[in-house]
C-alpha positions in Angstrom: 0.7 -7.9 37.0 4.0 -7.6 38.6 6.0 -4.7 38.8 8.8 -6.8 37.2 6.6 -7.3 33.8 5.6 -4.2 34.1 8.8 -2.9 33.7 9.5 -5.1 30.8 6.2 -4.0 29.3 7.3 -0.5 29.3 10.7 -1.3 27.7 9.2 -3.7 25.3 6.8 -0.8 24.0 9.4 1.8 24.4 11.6 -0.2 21.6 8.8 -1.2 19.3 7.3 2.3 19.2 10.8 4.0 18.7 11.9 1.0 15.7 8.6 2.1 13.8 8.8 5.7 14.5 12.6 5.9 12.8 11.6 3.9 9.2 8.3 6.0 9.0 10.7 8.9 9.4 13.4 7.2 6.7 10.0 6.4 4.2 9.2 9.8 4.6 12.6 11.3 3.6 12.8 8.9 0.9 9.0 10.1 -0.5 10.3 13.8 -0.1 13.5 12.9 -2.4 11.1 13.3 -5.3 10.0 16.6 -7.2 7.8 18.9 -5.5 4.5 19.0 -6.2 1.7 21.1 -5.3 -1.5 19.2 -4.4 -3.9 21.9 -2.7 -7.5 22.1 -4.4 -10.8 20.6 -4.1 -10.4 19.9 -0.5 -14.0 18.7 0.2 -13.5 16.2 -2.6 -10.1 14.8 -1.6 -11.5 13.8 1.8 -14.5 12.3 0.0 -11.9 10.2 -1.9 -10.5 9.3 1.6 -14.1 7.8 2.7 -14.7 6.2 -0.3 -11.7 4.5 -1.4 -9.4 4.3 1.4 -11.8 3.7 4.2 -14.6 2.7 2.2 -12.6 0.1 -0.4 -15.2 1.1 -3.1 -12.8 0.2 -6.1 -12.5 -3.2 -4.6 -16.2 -3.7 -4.5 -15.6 -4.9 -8.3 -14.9 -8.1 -7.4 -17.4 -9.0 -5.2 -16.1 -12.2 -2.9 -12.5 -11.0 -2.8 -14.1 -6.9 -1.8 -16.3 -9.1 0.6 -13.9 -11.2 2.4 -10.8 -8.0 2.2 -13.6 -6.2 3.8 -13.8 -8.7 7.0 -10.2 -8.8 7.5 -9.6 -5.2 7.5 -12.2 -4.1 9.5 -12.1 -6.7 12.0 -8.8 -6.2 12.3 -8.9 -2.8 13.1 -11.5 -2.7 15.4 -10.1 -5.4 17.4 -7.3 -3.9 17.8 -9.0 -0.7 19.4 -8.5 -3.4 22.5 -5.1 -2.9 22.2 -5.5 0.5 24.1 -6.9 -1.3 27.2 -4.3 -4.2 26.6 -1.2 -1.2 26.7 -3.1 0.6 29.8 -3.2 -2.6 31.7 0.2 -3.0 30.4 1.6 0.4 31.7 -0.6 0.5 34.9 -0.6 -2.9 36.0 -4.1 -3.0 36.2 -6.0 -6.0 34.3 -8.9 -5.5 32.2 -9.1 -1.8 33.1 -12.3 -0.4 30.8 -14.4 -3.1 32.6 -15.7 -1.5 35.7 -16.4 1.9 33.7 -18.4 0.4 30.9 -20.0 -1.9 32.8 -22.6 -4.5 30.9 -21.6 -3.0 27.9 -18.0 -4.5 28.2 -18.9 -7.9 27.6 -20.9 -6.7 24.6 -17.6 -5.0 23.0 -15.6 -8.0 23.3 -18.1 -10.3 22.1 -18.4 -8.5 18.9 -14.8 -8.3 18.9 -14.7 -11.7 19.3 -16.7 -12.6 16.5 -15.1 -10.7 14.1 -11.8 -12.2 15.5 -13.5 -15.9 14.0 -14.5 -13.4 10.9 -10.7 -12.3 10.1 -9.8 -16.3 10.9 -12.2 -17.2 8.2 -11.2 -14.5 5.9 -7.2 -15.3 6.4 -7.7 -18.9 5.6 -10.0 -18.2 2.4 -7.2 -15.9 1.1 -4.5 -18.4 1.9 -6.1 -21.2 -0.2 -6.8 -18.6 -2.7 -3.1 -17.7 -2.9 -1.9 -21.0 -2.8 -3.9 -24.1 -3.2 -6.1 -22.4 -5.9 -3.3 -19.9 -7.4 -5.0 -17.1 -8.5 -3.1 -16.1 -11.5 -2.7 -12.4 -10.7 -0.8 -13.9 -7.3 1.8 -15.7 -9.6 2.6 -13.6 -12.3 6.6 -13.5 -13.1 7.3 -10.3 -10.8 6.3 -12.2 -7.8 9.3 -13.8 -6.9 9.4 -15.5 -3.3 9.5 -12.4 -1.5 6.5 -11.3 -2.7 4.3 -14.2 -2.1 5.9 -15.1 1.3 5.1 -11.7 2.5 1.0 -11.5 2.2 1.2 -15.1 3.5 3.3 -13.8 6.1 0.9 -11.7 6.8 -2.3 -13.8 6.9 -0.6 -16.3 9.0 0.2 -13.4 11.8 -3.2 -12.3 11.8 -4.8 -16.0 12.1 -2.3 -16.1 15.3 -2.9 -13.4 16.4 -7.3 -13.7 16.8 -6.2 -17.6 17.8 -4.3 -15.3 20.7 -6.9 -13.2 21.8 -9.5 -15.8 22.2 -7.7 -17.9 23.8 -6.4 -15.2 26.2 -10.2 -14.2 26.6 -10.9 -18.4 27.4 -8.7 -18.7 29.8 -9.4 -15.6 31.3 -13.2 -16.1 31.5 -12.4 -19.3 33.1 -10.5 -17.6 35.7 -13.7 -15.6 36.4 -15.9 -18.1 37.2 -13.0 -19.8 39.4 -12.6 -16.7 41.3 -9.1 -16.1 40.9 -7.9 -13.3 42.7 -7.0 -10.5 40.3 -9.4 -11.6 37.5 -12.3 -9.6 38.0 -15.8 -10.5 36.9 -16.3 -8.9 33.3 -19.2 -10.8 32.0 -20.0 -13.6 29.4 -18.0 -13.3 26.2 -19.7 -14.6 23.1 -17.4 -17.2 21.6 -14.7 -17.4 24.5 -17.6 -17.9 27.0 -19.1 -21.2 25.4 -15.4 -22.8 25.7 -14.9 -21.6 29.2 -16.8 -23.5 31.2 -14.7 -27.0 29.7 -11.5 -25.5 31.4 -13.3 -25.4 34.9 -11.3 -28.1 35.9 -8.3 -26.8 35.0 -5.7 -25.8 37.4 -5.8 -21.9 38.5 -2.1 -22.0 38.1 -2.2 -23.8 34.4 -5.4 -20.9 33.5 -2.7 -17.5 34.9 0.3 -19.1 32.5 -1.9 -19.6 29.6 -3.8 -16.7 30.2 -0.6 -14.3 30.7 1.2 -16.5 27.7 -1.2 -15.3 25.7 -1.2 -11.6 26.7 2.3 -11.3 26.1 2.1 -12.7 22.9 -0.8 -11.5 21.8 1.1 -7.7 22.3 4.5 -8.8 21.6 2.9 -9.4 18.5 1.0 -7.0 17.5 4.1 -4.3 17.9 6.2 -7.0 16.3 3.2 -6.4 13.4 3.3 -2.8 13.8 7.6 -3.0 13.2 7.0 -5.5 10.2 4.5 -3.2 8.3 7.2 -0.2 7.0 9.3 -3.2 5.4 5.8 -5.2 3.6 3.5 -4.0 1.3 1.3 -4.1 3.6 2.2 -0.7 4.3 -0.5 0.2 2.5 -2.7 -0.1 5.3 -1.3 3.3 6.6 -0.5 5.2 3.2 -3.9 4.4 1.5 -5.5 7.4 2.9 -3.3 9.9 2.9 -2.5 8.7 -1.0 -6.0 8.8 -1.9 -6.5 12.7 -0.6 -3.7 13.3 -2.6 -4.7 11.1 -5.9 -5.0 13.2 -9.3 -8.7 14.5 -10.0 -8.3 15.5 -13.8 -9.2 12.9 -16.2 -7.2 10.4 -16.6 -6.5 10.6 -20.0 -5.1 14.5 -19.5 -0.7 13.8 -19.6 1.2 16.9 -17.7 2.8 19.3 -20.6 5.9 20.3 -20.7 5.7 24.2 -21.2 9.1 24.4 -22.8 7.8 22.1 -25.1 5.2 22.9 -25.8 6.1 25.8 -26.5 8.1 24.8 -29.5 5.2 22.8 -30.7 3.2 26.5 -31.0 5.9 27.6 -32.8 5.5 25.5 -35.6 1.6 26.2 -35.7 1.2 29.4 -34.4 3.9 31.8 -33.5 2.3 34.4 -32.1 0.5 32.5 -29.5 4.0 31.1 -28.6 4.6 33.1 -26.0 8.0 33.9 -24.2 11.1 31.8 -24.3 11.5 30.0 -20.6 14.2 27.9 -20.9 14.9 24.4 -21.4 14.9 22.0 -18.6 18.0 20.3 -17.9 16.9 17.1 -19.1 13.7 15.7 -20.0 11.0 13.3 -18.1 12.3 10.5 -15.9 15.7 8.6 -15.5 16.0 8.1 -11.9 13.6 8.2 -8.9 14.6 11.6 -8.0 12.9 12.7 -11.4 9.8 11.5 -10.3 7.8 13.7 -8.2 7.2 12.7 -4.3 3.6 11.7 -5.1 5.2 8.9 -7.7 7.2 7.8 -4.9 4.1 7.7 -2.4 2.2 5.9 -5.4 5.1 3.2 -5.3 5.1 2.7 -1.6 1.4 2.5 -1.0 1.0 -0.2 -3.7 -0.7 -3.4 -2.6 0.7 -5.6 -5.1 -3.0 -6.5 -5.2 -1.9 -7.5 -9.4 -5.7 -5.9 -10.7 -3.7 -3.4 -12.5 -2.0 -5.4 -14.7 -4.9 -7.8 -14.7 -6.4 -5.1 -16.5 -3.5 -4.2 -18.3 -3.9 -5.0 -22.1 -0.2 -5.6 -22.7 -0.1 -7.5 -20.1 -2.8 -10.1 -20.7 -1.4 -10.6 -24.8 1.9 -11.6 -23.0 3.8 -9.0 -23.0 6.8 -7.6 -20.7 5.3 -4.7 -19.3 3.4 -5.3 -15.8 2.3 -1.9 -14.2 2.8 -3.8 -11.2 6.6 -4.0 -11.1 7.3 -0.6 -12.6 5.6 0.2 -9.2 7.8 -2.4 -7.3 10.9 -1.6 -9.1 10.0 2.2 -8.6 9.8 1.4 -4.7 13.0 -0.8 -4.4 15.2 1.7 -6.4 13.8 4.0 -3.4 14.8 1.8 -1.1 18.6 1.7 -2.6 18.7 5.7 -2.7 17.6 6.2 0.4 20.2 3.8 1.4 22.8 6.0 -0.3 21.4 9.3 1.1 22.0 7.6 4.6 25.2 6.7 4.0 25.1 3.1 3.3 27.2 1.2 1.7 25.3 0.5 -1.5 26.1 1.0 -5.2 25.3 4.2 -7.2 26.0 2.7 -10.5 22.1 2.2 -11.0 18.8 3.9 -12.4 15.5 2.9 -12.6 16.0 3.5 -16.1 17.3 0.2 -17.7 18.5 -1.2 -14.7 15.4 -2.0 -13.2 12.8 -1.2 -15.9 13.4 -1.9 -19.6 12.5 -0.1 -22.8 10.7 -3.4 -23.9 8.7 -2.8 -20.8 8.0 0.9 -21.6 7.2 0.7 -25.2 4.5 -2.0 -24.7 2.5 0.6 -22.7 -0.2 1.9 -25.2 -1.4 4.4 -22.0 -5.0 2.8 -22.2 -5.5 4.1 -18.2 -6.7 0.3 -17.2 -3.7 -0.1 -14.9 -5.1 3.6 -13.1 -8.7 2.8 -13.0 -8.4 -0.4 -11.9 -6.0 0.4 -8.7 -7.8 0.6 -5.5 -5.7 3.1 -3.5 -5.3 5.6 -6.5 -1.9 4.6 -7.6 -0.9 6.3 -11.1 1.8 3.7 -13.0 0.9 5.4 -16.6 2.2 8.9 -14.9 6.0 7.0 -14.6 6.3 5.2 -17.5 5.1 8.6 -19.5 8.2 10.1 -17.5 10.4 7.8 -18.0 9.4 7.2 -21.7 10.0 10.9 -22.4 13.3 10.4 -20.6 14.3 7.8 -23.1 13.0 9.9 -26.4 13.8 13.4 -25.7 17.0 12.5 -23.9 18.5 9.6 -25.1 17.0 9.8 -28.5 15.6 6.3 -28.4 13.2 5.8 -30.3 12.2 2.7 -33.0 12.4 4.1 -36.5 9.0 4.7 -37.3 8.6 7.1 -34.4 11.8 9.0 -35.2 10.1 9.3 -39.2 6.9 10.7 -37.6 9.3 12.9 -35.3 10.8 14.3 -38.4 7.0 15.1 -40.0 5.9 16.2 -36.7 8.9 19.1 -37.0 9.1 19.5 -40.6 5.5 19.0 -41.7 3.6 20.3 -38.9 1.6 16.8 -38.9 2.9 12.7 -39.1 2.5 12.3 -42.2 5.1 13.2 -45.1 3.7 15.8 -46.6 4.8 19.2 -47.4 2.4 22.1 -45.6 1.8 23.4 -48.9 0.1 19.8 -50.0 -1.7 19.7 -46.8 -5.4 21.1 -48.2 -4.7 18.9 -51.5 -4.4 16.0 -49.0 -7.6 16.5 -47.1 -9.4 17.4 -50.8 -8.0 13.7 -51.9 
């Protein structure tokens, strides 16, 4: 390699590595705009929630052929890109193919299995694309997934399909430079897939072979840290916040809701006054109106979703046709970030919004009927019942919105100690009728 693309090597992964640096820093202050909250037991068990789920995918393992094929993509993926370290070595150095010499005739054996899952991720992309689009899985085309949303995973499954279709043919024309002898293309050994297409570009020019061979080098890279810049803004991010957001994912039962200790509070008052305890003070408003009543694990939660759609799949409002999907409340949670962390920079953006009404509704809210489906079905540990609960108590205790019926069992709640309209001296006639 000359020194010349050298030099533009350097500045090329200067650039890319600085861009994704800066928006991981802005997603990070936007997640720490949220309420604190402390998330410091069971150690042992949160990393075991790391293997299993993040690294592991168990929760996907539900649907077998999708878990399967999600599998092969993400793991081939992944592990062919631990070339990339050789690929910016070379890069930096000048050098070309630099691991060979030390690994000797185990080299060969590295890229052929990178190789064939490189075919394995090709396979898997293509599956998923017909899935997505010829056969239109329902949960793909539900009404929250407008263009953007469907554009972007095929966005992505058409870079990845490049991107193997790069390295193999970067890894043909190389091995066909081998067994020319080309100066500067040291002999690394038969590659599994790119070796048995090799030998048909013998006759091939040498100088053809180098500009097909260093074409695909450069964009094989250029992409990848093109890739690298693309994830922060897709929700593909989810590649990098599934693990920490599964270490961090709530171990109580899911059917356990956070109290409120001023409230309840006033609820023992009512039953028991003497096990009331002291007075704390009442918050300055109650539950959720705005992102920045959320706490910063919400706001993880709503950029690591996949937008996978198995949550409101599952959800049983959902599937009778109504509003609520918990899969926008965790888009709209993550746009509205977006906005305020365009505010907090000092953008030019309006502040006239919440994620109250503006971006979820009270139809959407109310159809909830906090079943859990939405959080057991969720593969990276995302809680959507934890902000509609927030924002629902937002909408009651603040706003005092609330369909007549609930306000009546409000009112017998407070005056009766129980739903139902009778007075407390009734109550053991009640239970004896």
């Amino acid at each position: 390699m000359g020194y010349l693309q050298q030099v533009l090597f350097v500045g090329l992964f200067a650039v890319s590595v600085f861009l994704f640096v800066r928006k991981i820093r802005q997603i990070r202050r936007n997640i720490r705009l949220g309420r604190p909250e402390k998330i410091r037991d069971h150690r042992r068990l949160r990393w075991k929630m790391v293997w299993l789920l993040a690294l592991g995918q168990k929760k996907m393992f539900r649907k077998w052929i999708p878990a399967v094929l999600h599998l092969l993509v993400y793991a081939g993926f992944i592990i062919i890109n631990i070339e990339i370290l050789e690929i910016v070595l070379d890069g930096l150095t000048g050098s070309h193919r630099l691991f060979a010499p030390a690994l000797g005739t185990l080299y060969p054996v590295l890229i052929g299995c990178f190789e064939v899952l490189a075919v394995g991720v090709i396979i898997g992309c293509v599956v998923f694309l017909i899935r997505r689009n010829i056969l239109k899985v329902k949960r793909f085309w539900n009404r929250e997934m407008t263009s953007w949303p469907r554009s972007d995973a095929n966005y992505i499954l058409l870079m990845e399909i490049a991107l193997m279709g790069l390295f193999l043919t970067m890894n043909t024309a190389d091995r066909a430079l081998q067994l020319q002898g080309v100066a500067g293309y040291r002999e690394a050994g038969v590659f599994w897939i790119s070796g048995l297409w090799a030998p048909q570009w013998m006759h091939t020019t040498p100088g053809t072979l180098i500009a097909l061979e260093r074409g695909c080098w450069w964009l094989h890279i250029t992409g990848i840290l093109f890739f690298l810049n693309y994830l922060p803004y897709s929700k593909h991010l989810h590649i990098i916040l599934a693990f920490p957001n599964a270490y961090y994912g709530r171990l109580q039962p899911k059917g356990v809701m956070e109290n409120m200790p001023a409230i309840q509070r006033e609820v023992a008052l009512m039953f028991s006054p003497a096990d009331a305890g002291p007075e704390t003070g009442l918050p300055e408003h109650f539950g959720a109106k705005d992102v920045t009543d959320l706490s910063w694990k919400n706001l993880m939660d709503a950029y690591t979703c996949t937008e996978c759609g198995r949550c409101t799949q599952a959800c049983p409002a959902s599937r009778t046709g109504k509003l609520l999907s918990p899969r926008k409340i965790m888009m709209d949670t993550r746009d509205r970030l977006e906005e305020v962390g365009k505010n907090v920079a000092g953008s030019q953006v309006k502040q006239d919004k919440t994620l109250l009404h503006d971006y979820i509704t009270v139809e959407e809210l109310r159809a909830c009927t906090t079943c859990n489906a939405c959080v057991e079905e969720c593969p990276v540990s995302i809680n959507p019942l934890d902000i509609i609960l927030q924002l629902r108590r937002y909408l009651i205790m603040d706003e005092a919105n609330a369909p007549a019926e609930w306000n009546a069992m409000f009112a017998n709640m407070e005056n009766n100690g129980a739903p139902w309209k009778f007075a407390r001296e009734d109550r053991e006639q009640w239970m004896r009728s």
